[in-house]
RODO-2510 file (C-alpha; in nm, 4 decimals, decimal comma):
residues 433
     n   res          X          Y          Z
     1     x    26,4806    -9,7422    15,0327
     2     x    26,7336   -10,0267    14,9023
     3     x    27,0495    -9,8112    14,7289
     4     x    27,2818    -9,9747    14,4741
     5     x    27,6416    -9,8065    14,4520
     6     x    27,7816    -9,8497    14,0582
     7     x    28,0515    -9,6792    13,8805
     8     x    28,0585    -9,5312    13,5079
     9     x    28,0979    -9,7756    13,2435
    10     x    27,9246   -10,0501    13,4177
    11     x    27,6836   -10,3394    13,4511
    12     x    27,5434   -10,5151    13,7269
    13     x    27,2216   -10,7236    13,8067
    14     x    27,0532   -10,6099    14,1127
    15     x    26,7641   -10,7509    14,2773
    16     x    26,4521   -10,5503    14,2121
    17     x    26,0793   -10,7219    14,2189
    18     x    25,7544   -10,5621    14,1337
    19     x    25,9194   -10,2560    14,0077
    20     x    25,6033    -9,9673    14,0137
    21     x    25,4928    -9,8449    13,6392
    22     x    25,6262    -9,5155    13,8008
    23     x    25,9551    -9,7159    13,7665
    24     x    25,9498    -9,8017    13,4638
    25     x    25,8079    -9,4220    13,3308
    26     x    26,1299    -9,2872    13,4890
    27     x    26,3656    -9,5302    13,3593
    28     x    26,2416    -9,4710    13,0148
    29     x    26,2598    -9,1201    13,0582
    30     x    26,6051    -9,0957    13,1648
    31     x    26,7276    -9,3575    12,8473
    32     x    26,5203    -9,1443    12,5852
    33     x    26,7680    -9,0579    12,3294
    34     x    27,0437    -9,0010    12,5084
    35     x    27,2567    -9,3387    12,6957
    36     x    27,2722    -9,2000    13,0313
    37     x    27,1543    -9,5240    13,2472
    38     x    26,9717    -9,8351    13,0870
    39     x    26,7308   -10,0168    13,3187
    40     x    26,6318   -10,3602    13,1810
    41     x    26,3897   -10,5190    13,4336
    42     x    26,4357   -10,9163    13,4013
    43     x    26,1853   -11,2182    13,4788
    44     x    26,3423   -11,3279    13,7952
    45     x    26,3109   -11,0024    13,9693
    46     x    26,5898   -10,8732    13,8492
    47     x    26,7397   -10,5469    13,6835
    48     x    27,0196   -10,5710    13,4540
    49     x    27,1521   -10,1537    13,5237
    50     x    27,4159   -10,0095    13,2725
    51     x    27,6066    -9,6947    13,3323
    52     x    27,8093    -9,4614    13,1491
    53     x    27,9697    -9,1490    13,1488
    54     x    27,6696    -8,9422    13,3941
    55     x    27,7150    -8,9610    13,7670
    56     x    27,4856    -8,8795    13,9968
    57     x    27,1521    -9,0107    14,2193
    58     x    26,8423    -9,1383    14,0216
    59     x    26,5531    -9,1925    14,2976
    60     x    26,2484    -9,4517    14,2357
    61     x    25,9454    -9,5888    14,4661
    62     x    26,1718    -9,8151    14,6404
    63     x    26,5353    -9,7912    14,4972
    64     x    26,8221    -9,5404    14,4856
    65     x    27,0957    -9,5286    14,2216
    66     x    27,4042    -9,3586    14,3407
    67     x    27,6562    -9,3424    14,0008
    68     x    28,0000    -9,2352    14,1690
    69     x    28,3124    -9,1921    13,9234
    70     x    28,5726    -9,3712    13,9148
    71     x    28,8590    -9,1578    13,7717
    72     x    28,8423    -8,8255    13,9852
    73     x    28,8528    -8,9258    14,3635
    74     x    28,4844    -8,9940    14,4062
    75     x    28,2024    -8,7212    14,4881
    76     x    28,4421    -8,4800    14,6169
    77     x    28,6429    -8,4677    14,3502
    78     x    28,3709    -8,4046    14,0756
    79     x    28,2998    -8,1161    14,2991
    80     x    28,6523    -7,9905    14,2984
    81     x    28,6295    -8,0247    13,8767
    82     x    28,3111    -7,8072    13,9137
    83     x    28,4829    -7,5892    14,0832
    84     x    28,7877    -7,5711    13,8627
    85     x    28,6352    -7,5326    13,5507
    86     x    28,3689    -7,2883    13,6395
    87     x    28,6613    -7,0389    13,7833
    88     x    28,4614    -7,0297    14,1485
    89     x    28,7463    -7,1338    14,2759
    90     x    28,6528    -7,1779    14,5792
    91     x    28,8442    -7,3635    14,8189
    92     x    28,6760    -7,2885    15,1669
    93     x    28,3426    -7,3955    15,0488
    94     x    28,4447    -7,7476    14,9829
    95     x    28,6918    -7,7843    15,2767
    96     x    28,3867    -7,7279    15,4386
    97     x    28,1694    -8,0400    15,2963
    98     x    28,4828    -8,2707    15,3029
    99     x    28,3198    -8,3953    15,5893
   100     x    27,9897    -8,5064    15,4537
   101     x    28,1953    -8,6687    15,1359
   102     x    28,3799    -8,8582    15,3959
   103     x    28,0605    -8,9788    15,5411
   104     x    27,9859    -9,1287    15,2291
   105     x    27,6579    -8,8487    15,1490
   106     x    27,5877    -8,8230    14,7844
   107     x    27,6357    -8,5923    14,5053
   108     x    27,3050    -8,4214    14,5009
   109     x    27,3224    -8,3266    14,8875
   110     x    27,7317    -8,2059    14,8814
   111     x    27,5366    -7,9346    14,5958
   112     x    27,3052    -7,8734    14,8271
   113     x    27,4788    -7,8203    15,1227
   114     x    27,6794    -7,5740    14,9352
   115     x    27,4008    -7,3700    14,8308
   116     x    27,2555    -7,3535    15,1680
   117     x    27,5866    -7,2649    15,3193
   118     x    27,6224    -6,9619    15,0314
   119     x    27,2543    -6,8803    15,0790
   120     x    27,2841    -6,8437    15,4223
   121     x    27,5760    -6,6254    15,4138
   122     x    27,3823    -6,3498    15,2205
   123     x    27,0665    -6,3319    15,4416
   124     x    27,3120    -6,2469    15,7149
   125     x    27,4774    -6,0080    15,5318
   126     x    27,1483    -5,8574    15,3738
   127     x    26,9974    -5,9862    15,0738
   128     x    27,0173    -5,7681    14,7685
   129     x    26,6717    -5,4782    14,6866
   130     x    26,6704    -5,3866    14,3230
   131     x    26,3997    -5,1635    14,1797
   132     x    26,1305    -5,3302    13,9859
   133     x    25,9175    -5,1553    13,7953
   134     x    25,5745    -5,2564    13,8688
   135     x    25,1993    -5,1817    13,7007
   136     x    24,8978    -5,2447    13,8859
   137     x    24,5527    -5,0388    13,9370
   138     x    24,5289    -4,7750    14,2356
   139     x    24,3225    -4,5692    14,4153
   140     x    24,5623    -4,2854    14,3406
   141     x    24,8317    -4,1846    14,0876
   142     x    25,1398    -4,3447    14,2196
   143     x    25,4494    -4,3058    13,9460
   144     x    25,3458    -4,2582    13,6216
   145     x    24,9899    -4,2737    13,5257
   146     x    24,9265    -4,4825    13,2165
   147     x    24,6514    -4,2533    13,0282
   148     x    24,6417    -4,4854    12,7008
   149     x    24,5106    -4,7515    12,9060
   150     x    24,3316    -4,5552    13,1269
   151     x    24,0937    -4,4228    12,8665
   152     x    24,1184    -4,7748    12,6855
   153     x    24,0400    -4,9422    13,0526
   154     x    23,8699    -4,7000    13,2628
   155     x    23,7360    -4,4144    13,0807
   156     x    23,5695    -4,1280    13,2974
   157     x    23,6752    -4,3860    13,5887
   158     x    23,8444    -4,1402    13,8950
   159     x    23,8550    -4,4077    14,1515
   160     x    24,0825    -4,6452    13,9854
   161     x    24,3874    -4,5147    13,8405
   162     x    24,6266    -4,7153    13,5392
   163     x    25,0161    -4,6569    13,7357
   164     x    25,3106    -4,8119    13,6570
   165     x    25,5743    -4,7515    13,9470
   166     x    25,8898    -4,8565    14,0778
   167     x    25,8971    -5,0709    14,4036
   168     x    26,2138    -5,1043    14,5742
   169     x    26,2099    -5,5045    14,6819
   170     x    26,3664    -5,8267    14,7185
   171     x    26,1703    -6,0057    14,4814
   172     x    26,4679    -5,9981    14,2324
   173     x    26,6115    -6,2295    13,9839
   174     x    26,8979    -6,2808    14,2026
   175     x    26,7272    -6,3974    14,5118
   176     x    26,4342    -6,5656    14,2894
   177     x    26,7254    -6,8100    14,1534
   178     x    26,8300    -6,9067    14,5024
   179     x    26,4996    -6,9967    14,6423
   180     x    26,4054    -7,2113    14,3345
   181     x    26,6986    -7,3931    14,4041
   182     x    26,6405    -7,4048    14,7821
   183     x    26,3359    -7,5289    14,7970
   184     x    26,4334    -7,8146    14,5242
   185     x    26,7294    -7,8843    14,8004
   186     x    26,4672    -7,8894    15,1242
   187     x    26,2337    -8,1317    14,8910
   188     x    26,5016    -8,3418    14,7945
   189     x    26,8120    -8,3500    15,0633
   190     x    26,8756    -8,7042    15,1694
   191     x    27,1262    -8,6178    15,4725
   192     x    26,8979    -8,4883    15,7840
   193     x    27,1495    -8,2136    15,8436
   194     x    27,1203    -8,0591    15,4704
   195     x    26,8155    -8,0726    15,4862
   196     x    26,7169    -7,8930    15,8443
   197     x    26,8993    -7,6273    15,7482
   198     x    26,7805    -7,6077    15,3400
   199     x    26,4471    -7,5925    15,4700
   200     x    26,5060    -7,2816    15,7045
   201     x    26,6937    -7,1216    15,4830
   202     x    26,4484    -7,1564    15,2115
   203     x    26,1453    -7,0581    15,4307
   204     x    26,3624    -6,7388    15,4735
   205     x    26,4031    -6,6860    15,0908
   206     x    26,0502    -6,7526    15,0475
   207     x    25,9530    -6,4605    15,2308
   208     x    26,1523    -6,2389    15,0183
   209     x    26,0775    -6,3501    14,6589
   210     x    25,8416    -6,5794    14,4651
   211     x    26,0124    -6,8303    14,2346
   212     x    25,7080    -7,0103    14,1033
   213     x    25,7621    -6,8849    13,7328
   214     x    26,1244    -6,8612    13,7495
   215     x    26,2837    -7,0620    13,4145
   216     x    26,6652    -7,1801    13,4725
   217     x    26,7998    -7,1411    13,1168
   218     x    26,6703    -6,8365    13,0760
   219     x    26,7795    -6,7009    13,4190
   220     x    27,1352    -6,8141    13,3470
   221     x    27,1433    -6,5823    13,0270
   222     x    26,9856    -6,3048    13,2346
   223     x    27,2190    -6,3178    13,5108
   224     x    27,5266    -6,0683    13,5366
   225     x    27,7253    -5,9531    13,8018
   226     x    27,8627    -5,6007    13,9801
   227     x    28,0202    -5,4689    14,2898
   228     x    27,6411    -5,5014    14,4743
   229     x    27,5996    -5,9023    14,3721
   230     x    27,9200    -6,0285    14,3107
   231     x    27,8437    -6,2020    14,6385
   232     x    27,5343    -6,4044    14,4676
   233     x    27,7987    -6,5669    14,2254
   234     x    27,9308    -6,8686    14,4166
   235     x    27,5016    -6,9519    14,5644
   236     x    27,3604    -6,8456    14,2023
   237     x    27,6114    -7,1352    14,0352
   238     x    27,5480    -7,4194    14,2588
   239     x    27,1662    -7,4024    14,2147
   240     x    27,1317    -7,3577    13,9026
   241     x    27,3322    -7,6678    13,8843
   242     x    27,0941    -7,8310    14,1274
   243     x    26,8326    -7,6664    13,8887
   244     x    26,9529    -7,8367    13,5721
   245     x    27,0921    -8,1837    13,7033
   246     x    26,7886    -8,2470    13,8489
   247     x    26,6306    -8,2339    13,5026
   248     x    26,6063    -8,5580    13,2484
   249     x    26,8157    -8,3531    13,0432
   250     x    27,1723    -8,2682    13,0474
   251     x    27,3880    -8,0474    13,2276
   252     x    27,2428    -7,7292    13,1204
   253     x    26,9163    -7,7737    13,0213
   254     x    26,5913    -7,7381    13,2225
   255     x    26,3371    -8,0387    13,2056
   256     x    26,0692    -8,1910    13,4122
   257     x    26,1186    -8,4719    13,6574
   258     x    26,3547    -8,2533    13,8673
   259     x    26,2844    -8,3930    14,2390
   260     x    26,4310    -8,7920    14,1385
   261     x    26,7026    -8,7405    13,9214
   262     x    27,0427    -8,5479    13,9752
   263     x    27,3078    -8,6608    13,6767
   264     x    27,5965    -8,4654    13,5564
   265     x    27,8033    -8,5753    13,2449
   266     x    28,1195    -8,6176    13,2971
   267     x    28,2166    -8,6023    12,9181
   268     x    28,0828    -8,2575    12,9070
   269     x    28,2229    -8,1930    13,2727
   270     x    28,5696    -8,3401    13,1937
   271     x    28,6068    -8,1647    12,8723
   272     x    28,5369    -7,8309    13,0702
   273     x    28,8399    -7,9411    13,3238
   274     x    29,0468    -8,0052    13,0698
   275     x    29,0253    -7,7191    12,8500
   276     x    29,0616    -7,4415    13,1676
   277     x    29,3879    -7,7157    13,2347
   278     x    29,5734    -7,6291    12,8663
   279     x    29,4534    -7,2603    12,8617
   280     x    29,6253    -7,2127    13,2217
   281     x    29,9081    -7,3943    13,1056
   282     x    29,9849    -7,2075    12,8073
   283     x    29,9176    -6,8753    12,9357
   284     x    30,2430    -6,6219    12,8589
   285     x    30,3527    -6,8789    12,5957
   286     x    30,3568    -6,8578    12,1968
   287     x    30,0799    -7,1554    12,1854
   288     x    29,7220    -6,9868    12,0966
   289     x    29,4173    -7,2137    12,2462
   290     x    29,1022    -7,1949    12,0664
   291     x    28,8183    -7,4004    12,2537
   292     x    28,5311    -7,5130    12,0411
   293     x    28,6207    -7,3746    11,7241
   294     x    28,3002    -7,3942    11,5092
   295     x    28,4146    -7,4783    11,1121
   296     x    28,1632    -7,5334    10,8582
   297     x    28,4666    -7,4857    10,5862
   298     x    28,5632    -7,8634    10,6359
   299     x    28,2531    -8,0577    10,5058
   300     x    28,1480    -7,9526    10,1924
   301     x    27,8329    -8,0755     9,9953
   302     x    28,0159    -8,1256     9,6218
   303     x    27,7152    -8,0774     9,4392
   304     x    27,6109    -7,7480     9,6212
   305     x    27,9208    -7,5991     9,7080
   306     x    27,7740    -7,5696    10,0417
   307     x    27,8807    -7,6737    10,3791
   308     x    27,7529    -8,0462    10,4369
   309     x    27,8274    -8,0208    10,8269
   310     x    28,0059    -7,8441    11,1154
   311     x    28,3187    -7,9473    11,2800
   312     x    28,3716    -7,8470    11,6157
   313     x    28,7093    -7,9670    11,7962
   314     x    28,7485    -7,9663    12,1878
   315     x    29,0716    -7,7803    12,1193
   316     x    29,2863    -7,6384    11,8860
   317     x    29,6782    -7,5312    11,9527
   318     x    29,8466    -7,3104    11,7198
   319     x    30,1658    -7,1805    11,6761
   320     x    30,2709    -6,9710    11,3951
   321     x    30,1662    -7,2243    11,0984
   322     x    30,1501    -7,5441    11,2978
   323     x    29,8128    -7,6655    11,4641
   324     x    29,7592    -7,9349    11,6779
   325     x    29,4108    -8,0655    11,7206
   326     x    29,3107    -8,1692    12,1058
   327     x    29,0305    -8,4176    12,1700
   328     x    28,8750    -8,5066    12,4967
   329     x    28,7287    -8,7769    12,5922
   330     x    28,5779    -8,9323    12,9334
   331     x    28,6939    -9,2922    12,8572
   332     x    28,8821    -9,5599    13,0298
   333     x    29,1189    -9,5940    12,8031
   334     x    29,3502    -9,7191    13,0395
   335     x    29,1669   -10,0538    13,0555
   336     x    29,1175   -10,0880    12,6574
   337     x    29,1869    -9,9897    12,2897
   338     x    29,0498    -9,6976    12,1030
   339     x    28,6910    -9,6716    11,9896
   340     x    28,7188    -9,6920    11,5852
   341     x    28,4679    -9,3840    11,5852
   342     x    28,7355    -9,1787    11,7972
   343     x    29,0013    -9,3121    11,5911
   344     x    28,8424    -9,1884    11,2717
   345     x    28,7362    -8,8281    11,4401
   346     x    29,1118    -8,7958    11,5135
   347     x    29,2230    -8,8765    11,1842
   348     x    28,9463    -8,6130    11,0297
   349     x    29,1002    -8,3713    11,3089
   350     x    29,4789    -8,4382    11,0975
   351     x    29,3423    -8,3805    10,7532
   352     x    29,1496    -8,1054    10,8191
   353     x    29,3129    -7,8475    11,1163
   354     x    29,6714    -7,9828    11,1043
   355     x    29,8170    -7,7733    10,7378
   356     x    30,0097    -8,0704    10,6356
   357     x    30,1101    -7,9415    10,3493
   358     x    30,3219    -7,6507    10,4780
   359     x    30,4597    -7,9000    10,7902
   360     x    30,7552    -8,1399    10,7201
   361     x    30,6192    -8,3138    11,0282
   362     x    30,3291    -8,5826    11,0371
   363     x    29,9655    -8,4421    11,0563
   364     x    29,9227    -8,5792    11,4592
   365     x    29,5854    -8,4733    11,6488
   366     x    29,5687    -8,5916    12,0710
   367     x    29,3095    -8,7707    12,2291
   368     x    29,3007    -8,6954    12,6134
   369     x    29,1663    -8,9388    12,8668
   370     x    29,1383    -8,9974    13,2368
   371     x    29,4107    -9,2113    13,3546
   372     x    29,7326    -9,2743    13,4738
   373     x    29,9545    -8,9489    13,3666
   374     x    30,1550    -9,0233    13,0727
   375     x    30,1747    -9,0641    12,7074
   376     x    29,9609    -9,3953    12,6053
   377     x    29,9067    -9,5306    12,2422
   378     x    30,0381    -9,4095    11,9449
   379     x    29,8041    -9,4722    11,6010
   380     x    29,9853    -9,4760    11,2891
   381     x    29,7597    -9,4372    10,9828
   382     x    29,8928    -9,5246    10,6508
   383     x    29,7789    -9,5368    10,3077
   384     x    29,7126    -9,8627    10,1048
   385     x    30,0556    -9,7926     9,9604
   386     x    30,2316    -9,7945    10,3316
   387     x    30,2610    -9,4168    10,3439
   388     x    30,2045    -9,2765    10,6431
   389     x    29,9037    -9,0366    10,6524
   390     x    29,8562    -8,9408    11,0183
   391     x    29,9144    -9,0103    11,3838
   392     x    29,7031    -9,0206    11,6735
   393     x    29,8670    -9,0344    11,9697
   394     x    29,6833    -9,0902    12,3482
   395     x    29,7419    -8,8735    12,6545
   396     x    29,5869    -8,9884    12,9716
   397     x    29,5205    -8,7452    13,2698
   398     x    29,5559    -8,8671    13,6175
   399     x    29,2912    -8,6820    13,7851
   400     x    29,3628    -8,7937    14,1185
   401     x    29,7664    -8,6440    14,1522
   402     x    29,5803    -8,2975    13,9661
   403     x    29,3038    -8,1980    14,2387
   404     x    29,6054    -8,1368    14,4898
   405     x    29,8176    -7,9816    14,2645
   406     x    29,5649    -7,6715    14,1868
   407     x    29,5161    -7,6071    14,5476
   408     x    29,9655    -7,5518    14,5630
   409     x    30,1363    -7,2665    14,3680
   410     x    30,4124    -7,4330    14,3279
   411     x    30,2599    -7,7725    14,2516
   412     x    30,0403    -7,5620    13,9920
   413     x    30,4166    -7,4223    13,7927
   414     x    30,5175    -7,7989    13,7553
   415     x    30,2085    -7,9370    13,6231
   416     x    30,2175    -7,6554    13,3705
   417     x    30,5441    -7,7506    13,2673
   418     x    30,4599    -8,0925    13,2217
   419     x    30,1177    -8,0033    13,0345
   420     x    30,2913    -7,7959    12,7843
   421     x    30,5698    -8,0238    12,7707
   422     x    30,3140    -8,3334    12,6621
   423     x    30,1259    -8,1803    12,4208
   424     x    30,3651    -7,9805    12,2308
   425     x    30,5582    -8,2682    12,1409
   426     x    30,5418    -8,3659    11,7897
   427     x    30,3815    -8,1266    11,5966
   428     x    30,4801    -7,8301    11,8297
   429     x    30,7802    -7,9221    11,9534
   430     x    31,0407    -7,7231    11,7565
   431     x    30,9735    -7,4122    11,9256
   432     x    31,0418    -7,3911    12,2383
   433     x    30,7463    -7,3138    12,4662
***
């Protein structure tokens, strides 16, 4: 197995003959209509391989594709995000694969070497019995017999009984969502460790559940939490992340092709981070965060009357009156200008969320990036006539000096001063935070 190392945003040419029309089926898949990795297989026995924003490991007959990002501190660190936005918060587990990061083992098996650790930890304790109610055909009444279907089934039939009973098991939802991500992580583990002990452990859930039918989306809808399985929280979230990366689909969608592919977006991932970030930060302060504020007020079809679209901003800031529109986006910005697309979103942002009209200051919306901390361009648009319109300013988020700050208290206070200092400028800034 030859395995290329790239980063997001990148292109290389990597030496690949003969690649296998199993190849080529997978590299298709994982393009279709979505730009998560571009295989272009040249003449020469070559591949021309562009990345973007999803990280990962994409396995084929002979090649592996390790995608590590650039901006957070590596594998590790994308972990720590997880972490962080999710609210696990849960610093022991990854102290405890800081090891295998630093051994240079890949995204999929850190996830899975988590799981097994978490999954491991319950059989000891004593995995969770729910009753399930259960209908079958007996010998004798057991529960509650059935009589519709009895006569419909069985009439004048004494020897076999229509029951429907409650069986006091294992074969739960909770447990079935850990095995179907164990044995996924015993199939798929590259690291020998991770995998020994995935295997046992998923042998052991085996014996207590049956996954076969189990569906991932659906399971995370179904799942909720009390004093008896508040234990299954931390296990339950890292599969059903192994679960849905391994899919050709994104982040939290269930798909087929589950055993080569692992890929996270980090746009998705990073505007998670980011919004937990602001709503910790502003948290006892006058400044209201709403995350993914659906609006299907702003576009409307003329004609109709109706609404031509929806709008949904990462985030919006209010106070009083005054909004400030928050945009996040998992670009180097550092290295390069503005898209024109994000440009225009921005200035959309202004018009729409911003109530110019009651504010003597300048409609301003903030596009957040990964980067070196610090305030970064600042977009004036005007009129024809010169007038100023709008501004969009950048604001770039140095994930590397975060990650130890939200393991330190006081670390944490500063950061939240500077946070709500850097985005309540402008538009927010004459009220004091």
């Amino acid at each position: 197995m030859t395995v290329h190392v790239l980063g997001e945003y990148q292109t290389r040419v990597v030496p690949w003959p003969q690649p296998s029309p199993a190849d080529r089926r997978l590299g298709q898949a994982i393009d279709a209509n979505r730009r998560r990795l571009q295989i272009r297989w040249l003449a020469d026995g070559q591949a021309e391989i562009t990345t973007y924003s999803w990280i990962g490991v994409v396995r084929f007959d002979k090649h592996e594709l390790h995608i590590v990002p650039k901006a957070c501190g590596g594998n590790l660190g994308v972990l720590q995000m997880l972490d962080y936005a999710s609210g696990l918060d849960a610093v022991r587990e990854l102290d405890a694969v800081r090891h295998l990061a630093g051994a240079g083992a890949h995204l999929r098996d850190l996830v899975c070497h988590l799981l097994t650790r978490q999954s491991d930890a319950i059989l000891r304790r004593g995995p969770n019995r729910e009753y399930v109610t259960r209908e079958d055909t007996l010998p004798a009444v057991r529960g509650r017999l059935l009589a519709d279907r009895q006569l419909l089934r069985r009439f004048g039939q004494l020897d076999k009984l229509e029951c429907r009973y409650d069986e006091y098991e294992t074969d739960t939802l909770d447990n079935q969502v850990l095995a179907a991500g164990l044995s996924l992580a015993a199939r798929t583990a590259s690291a020998p460790t991770v995998r020994v002990h995935a295997r046992r452990v998923a042998t052991d859930f085996a014996d207590l559940c049956d996954p076969t039918c189990l569906d991932p989306t659906a399971a995370a809808t179904l799942l909720h939490y009390t004093r008896q399985n508040a234990h299954y929280r931390h296990a339950h979230y890292w599969s059903l992340l192994l679960l849905h990366g391994g899919a050709v689909e994104d982040l939290y969608r269930a798909g087929a092709g589950r055993a080569p592919v692992f890929l996270l977006d980090m746009n998705r991932l990073f505007e998670d981070f980011v919004t937990r970030l602001v709503i910790d930060a502003m948290a006892g302060t006058d400044v209201r965060v709403r995350p993914q504020a659906r609006n299907t007020s702003v576009l409307i079809d003329e004609s109709t009357g109706r609404p031509y679209g929806t709008v949904i901003p990462d985030l919006i800031l209010t106070r009083g009156t005054r909004r400030l529109v928050i945009d996040v986006k998992y670009k180097l910005y550092d290295e390069r200008n503005i898209d024109p697309s994000d440009l225009y979103q921005a200035f959309l942002y202004t018009q729409a969320f911003s109530h110019a009209d009651t504010s003597p200051q300048l409609p301003t919306a903030v596009l957040v990036y990964p980067g070196d901390t610090g305030s970064g361009d600042r977009v004036l648009i005007r009129s024809s006539n010169g007038r100023p319109a709008a501004r969009v300013r950048t604001t770039a988020i140095d994930l590397h000096a975060i990650m130890p700050a939200l393991r330190d208290p006081n670390a944490r206070i500063r950061l939240n001063e500077t946070i709500r200092a850097t985005l309540t400028s402008d538009t927010l800034s004459d009220v004091n935070v």
